[in-house]
N, CA, C and O atoms as a GROMACS GRO file, in nm:
protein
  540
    1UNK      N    1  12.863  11.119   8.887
    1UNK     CA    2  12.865  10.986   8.943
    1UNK      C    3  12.827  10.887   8.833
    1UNK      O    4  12.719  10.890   8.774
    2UNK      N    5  12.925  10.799   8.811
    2UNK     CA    6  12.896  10.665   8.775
    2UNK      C    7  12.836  10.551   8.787
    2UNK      O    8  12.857  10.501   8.898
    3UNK      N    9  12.751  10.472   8.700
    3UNK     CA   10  12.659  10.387   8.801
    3UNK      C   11  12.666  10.285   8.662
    3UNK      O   12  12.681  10.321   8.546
    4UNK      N   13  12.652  10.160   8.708
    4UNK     CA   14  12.632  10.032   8.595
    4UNK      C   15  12.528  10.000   8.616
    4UNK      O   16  12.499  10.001   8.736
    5UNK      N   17  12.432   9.960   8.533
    5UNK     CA   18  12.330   9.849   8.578
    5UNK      C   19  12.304   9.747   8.513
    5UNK      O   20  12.242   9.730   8.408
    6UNK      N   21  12.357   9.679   8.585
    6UNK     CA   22  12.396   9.524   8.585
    6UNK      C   23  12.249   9.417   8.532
    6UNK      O   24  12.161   9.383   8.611
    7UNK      N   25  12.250   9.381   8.392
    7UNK     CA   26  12.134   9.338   8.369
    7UNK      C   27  12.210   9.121   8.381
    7UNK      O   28  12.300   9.061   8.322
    8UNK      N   29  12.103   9.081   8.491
    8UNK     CA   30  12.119   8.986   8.552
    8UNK      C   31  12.119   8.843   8.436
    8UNK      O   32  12.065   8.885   8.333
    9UNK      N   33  12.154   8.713   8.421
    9UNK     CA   34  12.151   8.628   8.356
    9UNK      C   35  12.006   8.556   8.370
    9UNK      O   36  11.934   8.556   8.470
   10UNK      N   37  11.984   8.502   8.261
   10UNK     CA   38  11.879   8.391   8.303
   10UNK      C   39  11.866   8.261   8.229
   10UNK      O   40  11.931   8.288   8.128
   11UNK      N   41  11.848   8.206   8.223
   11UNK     CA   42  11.845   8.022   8.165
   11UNK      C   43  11.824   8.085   8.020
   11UNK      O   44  11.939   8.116   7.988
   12UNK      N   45  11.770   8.109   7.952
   12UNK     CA   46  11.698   8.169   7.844
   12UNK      C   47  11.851   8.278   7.777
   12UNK      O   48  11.888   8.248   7.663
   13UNK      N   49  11.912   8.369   7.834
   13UNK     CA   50  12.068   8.426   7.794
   13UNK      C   51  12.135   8.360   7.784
   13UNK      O   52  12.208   8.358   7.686
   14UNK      N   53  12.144   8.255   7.898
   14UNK     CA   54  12.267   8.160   7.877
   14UNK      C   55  12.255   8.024   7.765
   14UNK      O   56  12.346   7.958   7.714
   15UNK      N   57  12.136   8.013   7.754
   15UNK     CA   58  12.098   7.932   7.608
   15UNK      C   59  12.135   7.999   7.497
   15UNK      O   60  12.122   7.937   7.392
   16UNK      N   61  12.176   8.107   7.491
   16UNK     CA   62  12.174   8.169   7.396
   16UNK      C   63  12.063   8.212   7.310
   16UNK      O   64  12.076   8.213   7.188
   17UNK      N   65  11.939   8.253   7.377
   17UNK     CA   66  11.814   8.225   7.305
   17UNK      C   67  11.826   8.393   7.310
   17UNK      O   68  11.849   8.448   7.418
   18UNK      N   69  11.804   8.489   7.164
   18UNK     CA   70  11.823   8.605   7.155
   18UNK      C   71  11.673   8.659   7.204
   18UNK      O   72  11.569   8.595   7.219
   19UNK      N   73  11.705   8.810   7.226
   19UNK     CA   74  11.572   8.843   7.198
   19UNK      C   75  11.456   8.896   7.168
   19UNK      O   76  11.480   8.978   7.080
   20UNK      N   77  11.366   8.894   7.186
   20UNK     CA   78  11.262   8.961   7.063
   20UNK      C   79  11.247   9.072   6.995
   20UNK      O   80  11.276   9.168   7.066
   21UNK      N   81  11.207   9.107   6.868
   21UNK     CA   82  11.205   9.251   6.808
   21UNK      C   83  11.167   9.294   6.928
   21UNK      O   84  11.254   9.370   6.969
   22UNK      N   85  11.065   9.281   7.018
   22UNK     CA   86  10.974   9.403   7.075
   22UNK      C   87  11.030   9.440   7.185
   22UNK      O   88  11.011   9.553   7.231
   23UNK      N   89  11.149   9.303   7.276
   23UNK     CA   90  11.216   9.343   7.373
   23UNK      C   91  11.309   9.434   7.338
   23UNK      O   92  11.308   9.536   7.407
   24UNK      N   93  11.433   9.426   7.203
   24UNK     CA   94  11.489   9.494   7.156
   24UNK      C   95  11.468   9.681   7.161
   24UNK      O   96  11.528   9.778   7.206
   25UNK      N   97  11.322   9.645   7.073
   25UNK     CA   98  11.274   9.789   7.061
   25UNK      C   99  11.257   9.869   7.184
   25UNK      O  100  11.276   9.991   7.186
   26UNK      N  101  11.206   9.766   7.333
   26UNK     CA  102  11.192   9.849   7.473
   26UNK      C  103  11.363   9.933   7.474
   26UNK      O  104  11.407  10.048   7.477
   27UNK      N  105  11.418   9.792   7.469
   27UNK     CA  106  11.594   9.858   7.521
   27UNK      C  107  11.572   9.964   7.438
   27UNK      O  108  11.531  10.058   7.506
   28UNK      N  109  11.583   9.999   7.300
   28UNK     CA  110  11.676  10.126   7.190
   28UNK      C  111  11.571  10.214   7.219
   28UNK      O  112  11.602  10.329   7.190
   29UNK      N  113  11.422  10.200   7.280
   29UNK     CA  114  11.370  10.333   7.348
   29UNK      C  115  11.441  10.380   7.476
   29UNK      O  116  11.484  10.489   7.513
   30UNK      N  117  11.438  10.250   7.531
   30UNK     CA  118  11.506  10.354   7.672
   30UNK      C  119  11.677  10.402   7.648
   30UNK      O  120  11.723  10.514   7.670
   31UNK      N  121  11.712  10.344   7.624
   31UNK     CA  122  11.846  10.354   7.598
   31UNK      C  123  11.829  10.527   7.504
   31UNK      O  124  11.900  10.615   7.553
   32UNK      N  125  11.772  10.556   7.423
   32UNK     CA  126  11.761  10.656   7.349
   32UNK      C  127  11.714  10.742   7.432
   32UNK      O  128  11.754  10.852   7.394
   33UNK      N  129  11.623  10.757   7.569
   33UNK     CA  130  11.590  10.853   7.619
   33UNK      C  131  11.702  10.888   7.722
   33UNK      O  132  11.752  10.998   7.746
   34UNK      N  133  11.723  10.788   7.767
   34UNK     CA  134  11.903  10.877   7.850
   34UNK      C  135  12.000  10.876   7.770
   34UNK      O  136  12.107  10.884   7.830
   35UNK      N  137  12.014  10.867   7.609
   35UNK     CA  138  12.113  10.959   7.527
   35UNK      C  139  12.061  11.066   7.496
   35UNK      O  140  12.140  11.160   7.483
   36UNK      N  141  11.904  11.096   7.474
   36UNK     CA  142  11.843  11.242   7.460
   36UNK      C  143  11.886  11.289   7.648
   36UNK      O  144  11.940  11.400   7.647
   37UNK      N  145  11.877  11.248   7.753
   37UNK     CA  146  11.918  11.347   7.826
   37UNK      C  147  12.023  11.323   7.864
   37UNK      O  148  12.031  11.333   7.987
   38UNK      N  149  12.149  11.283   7.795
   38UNK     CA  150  12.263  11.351   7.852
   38UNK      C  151  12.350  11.219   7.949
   38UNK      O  152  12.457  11.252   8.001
   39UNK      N  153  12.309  11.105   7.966
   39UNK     CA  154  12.349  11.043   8.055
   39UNK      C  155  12.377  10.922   7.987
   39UNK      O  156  12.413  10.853   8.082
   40UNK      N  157  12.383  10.868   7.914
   40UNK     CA  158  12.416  10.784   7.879
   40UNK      C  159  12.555  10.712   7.796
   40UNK      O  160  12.570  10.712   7.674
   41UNK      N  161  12.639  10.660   7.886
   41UNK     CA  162  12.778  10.625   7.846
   41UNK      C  163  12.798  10.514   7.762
   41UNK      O  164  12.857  10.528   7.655
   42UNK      N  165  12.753  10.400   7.799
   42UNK     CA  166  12.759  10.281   7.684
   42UNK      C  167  12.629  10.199   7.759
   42UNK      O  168  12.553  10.245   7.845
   43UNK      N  169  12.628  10.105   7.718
   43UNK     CA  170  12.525   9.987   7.699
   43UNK      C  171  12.568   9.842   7.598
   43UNK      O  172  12.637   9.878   7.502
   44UNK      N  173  12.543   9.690   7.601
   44UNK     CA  174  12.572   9.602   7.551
   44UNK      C  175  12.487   9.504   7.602
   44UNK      O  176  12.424   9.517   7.707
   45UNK      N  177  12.483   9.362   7.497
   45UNK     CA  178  12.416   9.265   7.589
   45UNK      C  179  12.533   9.155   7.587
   45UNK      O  180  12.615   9.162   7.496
   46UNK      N  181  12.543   9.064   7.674
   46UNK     CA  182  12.687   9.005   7.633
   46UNK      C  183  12.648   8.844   7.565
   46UNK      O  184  12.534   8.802   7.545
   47UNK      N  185  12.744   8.791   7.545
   47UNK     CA  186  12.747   8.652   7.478
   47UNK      C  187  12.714   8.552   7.622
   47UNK      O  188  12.761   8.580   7.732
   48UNK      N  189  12.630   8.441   7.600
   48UNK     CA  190  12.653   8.353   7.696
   48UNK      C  191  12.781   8.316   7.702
   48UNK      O  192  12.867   8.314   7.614
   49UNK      N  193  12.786   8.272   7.877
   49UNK     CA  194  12.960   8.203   7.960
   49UNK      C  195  12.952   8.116   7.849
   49UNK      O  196  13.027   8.170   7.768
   50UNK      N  197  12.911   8.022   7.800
   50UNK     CA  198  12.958   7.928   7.715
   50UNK      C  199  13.081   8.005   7.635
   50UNK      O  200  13.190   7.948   7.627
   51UNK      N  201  13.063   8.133   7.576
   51UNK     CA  202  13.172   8.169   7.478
   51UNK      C  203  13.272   8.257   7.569
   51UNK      O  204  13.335   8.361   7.550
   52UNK      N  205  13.260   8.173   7.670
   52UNK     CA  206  13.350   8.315   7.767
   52UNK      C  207  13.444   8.228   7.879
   52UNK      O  208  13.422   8.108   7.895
   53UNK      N  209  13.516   8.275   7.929
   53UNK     CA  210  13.625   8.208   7.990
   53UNK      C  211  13.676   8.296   8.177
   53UNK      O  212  13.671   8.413   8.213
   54UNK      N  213  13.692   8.247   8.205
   54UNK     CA  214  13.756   8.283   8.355
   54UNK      C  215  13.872   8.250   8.413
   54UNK      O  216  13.892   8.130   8.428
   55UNK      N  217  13.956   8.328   8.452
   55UNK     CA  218  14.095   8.335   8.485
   55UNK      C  219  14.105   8.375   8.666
   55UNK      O  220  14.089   8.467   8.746
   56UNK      N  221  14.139   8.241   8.656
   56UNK     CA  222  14.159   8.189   8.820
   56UNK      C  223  14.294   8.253   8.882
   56UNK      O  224  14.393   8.248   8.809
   57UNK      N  225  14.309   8.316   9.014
   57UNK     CA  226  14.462   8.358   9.097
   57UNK      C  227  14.488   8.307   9.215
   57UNK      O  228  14.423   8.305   9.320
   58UNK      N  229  14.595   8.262   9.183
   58UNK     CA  230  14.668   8.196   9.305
   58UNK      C  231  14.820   8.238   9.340
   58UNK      O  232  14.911   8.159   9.313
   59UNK      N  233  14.851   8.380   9.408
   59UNK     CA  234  14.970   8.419   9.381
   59UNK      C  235  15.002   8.432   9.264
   59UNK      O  236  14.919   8.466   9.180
   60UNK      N  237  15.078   8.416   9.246
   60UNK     CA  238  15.140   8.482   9.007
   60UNK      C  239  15.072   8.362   8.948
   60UNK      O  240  15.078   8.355   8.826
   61UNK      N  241  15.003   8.260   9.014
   61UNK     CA  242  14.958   8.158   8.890
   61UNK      C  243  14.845   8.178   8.859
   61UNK      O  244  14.759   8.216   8.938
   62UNK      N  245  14.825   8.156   8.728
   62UNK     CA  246  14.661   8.169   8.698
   62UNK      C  247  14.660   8.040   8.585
   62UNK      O  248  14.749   7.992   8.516
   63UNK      N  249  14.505   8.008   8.603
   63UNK     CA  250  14.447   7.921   8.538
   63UNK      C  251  14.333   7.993   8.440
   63UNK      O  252  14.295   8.110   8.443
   64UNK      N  253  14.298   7.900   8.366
   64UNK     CA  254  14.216   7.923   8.268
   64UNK      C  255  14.098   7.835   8.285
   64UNK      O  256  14.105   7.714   8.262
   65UNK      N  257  13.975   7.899   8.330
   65UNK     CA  258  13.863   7.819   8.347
   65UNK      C  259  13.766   7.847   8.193
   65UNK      O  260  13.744   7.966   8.169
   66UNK      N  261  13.723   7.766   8.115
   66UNK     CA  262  13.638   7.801   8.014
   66UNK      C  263  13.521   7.786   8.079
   66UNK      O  264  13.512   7.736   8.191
   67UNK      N  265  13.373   7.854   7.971
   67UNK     CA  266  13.224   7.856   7.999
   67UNK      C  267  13.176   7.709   7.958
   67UNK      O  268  13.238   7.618   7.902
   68UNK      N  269  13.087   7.713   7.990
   68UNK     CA  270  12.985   7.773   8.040
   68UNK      C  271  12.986   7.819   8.203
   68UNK      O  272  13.089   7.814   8.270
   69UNK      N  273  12.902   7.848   8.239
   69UNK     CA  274  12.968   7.864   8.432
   69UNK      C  275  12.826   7.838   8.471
   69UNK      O  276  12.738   7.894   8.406
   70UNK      N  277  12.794   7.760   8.571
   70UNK     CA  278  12.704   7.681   8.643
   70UNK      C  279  12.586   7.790   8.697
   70UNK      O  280  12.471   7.789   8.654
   71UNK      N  281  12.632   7.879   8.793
   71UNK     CA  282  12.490   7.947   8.843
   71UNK      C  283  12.470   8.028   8.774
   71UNK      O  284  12.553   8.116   8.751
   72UNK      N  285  12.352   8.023   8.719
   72UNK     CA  286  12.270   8.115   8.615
   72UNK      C  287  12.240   8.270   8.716
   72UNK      O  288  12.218   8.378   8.661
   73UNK      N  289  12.242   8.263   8.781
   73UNK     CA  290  12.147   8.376   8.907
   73UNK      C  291  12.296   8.457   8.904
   73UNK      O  292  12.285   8.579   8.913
   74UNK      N  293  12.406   8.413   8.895
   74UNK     CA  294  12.556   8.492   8.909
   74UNK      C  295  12.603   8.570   8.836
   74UNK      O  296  12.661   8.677   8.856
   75UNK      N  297  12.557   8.474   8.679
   75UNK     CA  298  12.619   8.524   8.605
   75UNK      C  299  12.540   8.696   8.527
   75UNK      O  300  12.432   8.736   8.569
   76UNK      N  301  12.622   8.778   8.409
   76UNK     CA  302  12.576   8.900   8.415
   76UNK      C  303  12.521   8.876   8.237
   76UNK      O  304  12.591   8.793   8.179
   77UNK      N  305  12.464   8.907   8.194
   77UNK     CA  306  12.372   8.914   8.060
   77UNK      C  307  12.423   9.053   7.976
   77UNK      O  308  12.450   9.051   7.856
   78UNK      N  309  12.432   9.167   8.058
   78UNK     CA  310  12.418   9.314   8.009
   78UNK      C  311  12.459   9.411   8.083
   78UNK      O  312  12.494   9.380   8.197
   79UNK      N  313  12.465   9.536   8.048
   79UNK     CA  314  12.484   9.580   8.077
   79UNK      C  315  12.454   9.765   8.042
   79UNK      O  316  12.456   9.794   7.922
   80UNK      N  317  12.433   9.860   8.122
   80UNK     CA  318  12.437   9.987   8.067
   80UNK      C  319  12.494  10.051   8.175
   80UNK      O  320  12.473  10.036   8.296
   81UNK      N  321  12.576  10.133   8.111
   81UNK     CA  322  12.636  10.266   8.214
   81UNK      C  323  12.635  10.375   8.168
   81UNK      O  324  12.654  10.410   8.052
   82UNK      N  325  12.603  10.460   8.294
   82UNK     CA  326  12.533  10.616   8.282
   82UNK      C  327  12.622  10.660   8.356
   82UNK      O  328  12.719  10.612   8.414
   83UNK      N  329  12.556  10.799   8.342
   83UNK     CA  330  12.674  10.912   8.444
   83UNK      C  331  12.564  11.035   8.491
   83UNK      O  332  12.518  11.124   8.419
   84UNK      N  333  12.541  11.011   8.622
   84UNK     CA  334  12.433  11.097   8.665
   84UNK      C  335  12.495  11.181   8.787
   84UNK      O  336  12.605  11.175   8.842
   85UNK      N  337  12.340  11.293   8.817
   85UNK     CA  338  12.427  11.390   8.972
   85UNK      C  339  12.409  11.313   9.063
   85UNK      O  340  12.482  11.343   9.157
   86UNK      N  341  12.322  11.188   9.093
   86UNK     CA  342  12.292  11.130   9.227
   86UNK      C  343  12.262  11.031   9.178
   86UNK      O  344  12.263  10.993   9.061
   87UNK      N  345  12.219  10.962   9.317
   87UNK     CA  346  12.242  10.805   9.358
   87UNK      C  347  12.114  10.793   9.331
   87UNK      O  348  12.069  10.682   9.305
   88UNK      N  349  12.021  10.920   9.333
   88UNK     CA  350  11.841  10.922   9.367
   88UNK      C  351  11.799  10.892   9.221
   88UNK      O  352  11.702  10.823   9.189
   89UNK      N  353  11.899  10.965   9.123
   89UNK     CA  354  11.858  10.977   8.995
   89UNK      C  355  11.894  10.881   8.966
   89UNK      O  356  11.822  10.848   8.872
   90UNK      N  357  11.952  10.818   8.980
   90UNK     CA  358  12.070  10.667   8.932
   90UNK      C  359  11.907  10.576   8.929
   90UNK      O  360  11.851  10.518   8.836
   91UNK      N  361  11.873  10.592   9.052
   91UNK     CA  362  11.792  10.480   9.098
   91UNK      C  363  11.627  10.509   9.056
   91UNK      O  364  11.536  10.426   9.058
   92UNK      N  365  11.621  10.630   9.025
   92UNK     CA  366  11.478  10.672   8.936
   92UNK      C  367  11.529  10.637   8.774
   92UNK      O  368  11.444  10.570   8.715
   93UNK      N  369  11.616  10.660   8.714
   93UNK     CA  370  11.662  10.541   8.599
   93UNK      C  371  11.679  10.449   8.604
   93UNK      O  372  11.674  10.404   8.490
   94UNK      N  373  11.707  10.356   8.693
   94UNK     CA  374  11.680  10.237   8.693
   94UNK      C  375  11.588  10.183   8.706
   94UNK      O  376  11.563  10.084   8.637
   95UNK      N  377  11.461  10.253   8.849
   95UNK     CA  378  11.322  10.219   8.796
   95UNK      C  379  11.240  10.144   8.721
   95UNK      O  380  11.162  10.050   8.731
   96UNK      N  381  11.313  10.263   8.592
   96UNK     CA  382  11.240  10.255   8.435
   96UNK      C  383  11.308  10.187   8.341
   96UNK      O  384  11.291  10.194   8.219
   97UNK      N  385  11.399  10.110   8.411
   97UNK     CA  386  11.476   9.992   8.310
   97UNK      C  387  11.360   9.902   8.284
   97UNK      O  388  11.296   9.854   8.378
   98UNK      N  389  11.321   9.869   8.114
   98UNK     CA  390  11.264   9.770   8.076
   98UNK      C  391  11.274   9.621   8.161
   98UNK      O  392  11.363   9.606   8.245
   99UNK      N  393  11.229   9.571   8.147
   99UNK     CA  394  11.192   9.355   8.207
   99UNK      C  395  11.307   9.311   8.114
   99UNK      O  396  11.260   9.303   8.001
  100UNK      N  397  11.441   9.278   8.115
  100UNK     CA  398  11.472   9.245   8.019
  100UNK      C  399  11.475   9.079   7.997
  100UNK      O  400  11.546   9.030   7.908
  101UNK      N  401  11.386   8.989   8.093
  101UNK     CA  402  11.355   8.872   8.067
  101UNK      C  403  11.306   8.889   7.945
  101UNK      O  404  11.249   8.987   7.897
  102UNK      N  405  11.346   8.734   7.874
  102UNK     CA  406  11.298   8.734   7.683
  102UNK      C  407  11.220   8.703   7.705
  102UNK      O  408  11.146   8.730   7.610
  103UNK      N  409  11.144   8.632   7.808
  103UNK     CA  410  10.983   8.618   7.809
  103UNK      C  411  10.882   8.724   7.907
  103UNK      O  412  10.771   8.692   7.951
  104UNK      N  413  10.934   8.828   7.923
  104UNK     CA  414  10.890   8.936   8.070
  104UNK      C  415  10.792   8.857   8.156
  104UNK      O  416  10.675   8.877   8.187
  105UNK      N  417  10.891   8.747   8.188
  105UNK     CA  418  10.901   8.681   8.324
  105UNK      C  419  10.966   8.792   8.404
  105UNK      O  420  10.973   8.914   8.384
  106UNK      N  421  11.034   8.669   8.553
  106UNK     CA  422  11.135   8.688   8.602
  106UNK      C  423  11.265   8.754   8.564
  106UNK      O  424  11.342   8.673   8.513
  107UNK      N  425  11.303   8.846   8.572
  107UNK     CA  426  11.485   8.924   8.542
  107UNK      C  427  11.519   9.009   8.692
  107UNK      O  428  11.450   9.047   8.786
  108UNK      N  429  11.625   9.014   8.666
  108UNK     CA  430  11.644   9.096   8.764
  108UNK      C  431  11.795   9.203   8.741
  108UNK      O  432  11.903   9.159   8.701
  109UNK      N  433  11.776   9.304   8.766
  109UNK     CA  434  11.928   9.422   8.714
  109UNK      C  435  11.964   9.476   8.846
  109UNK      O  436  11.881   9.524   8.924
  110UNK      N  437  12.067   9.469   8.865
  110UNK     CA  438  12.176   9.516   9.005
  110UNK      C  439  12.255   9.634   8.926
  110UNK      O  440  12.293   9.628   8.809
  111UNK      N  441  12.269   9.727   9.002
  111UNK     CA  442  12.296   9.882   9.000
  111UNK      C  443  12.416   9.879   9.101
  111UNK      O  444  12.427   9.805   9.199
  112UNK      N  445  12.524   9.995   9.047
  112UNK     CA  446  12.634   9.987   9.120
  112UNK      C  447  12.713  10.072   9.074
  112UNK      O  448  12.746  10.081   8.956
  113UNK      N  449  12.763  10.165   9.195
  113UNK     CA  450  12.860  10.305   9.150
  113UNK      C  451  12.983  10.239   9.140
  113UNK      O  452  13.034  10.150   9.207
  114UNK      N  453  13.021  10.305   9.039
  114UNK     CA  454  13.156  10.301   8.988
  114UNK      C  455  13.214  10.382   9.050
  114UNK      O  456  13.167  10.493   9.074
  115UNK      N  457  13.376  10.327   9.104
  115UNK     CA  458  13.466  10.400   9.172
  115UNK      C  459  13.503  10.578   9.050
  115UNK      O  460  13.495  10.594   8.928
  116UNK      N  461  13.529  10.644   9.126
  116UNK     CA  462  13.599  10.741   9.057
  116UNK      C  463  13.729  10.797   9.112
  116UNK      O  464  13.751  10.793   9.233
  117UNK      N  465  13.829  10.855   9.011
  117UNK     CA  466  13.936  10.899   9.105
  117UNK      C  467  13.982  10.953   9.158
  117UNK      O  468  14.100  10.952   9.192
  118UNK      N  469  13.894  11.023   9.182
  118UNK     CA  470  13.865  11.152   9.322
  118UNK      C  471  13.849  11.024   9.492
  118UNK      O  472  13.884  11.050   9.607
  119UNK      N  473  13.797  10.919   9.448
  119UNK     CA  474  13.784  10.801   9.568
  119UNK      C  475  13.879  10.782   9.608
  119UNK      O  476  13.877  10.768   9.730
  120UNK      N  477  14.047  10.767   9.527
  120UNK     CA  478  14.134  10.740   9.562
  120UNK      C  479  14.244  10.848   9.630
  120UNK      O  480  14.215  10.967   9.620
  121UNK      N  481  14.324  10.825   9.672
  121UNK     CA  482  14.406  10.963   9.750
  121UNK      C  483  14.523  10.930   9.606
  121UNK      O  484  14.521  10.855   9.509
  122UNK      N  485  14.611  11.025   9.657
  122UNK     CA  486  14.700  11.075   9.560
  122UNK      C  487  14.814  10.954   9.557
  122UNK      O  488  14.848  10.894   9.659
  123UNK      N  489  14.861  10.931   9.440
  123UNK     CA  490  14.932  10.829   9.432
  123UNK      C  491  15.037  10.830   9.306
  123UNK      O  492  14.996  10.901   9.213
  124UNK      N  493  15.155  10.771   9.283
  124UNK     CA  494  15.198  10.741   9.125
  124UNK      C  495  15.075  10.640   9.060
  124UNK      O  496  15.020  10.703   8.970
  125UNK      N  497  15.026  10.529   9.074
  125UNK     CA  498  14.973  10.462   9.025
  125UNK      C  499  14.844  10.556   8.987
  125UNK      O  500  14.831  10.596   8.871
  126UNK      N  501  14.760  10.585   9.078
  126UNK     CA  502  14.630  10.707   9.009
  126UNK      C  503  14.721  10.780   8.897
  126UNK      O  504  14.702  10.768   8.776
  127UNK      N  505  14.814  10.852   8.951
  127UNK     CA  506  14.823  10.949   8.829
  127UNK      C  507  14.831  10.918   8.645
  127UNK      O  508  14.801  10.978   8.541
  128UNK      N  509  14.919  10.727   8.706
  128UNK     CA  510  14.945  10.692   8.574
  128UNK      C  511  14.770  10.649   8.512
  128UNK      O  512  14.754  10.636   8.390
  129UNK      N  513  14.682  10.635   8.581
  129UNK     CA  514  14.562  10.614   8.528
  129UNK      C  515  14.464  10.716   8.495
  129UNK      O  516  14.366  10.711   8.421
  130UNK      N  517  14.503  10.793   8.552
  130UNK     CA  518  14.466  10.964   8.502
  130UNK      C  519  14.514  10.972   8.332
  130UNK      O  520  14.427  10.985   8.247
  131UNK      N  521  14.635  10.966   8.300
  131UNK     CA  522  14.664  10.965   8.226
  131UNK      C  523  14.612  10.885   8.098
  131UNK      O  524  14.593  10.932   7.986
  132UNK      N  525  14.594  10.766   8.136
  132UNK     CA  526  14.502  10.651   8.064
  132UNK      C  527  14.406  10.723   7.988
  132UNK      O  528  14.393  10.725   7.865
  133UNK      N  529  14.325  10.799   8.097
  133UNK     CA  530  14.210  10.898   8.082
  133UNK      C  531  14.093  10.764   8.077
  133UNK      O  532  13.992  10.788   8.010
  134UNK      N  533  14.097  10.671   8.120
  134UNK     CA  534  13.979  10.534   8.133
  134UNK      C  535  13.883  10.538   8.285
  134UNK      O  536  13.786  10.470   8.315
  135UNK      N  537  13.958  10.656   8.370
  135UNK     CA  538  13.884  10.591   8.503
  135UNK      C  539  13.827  10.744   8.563
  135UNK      O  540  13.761  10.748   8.667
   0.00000   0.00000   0.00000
């Protein structure tokens, strides 16, 4: 099972205000202890919406919305994804996710299984994504 955890935005990310050796150092410990056991798929922190853009649908039309993007509480900062046996373990690693507020204030990280394609029934389209080998 697949699981993201969604490390939340805050006024302070979206300023672009980086952050500290010592927060750093929490992440590349934890992050290093679920690559020592086995679970750990990727991880990133992202750029503030300012350098980022959103693509609006309306039937075949799409628009191009640029950043910054208004609610701070919406937007996503980070990210890590693992691959565990349960939802129990998912959520006892997440636990132990560092504060990743730059001031260990307020943060907050949202957790969330990733579809797999065993979820889906049999299809041409699955198969061509099987193939991909991405999902």
């Amino acid at each position: 099972m697949r699981f993201m955890i969604i490390v939340k935005a805050t006024k302070d990310s979206e300023a672009g205000v980086l952050p500290s050796q010592e927060l750093i150092g929490q992440m590349a410990a934890y992050h290093e202890k679920m690559a020592q056991a086995g679970i750990l798929l990727d991880g990133s922190g992202l750029q503030a919406s300012a350098k980022g853009w959103r693509i609006k649908y309306s039937g075949t039309e799409r628009t191009v919305i640029d950043g910054p993007f208004g609610e701070v509480k919406e937007l996503v900062a980070g990210y890590t994804l693992i691959q565990v046996n349960s939802k129990e373990e998912a959520l006892k690693w997440s636990m132990g996710y560092p504060n990743p507020a730059i001031d260990s204030g307020k943060a907050e990280i949202e957790v969330r299984q990733l579809f797999e394609m065993e979820d889906f029934g049999p299809g041409e389209g699955v198969d061509r994504i099987r193939k991909l080998n991405i999902g």
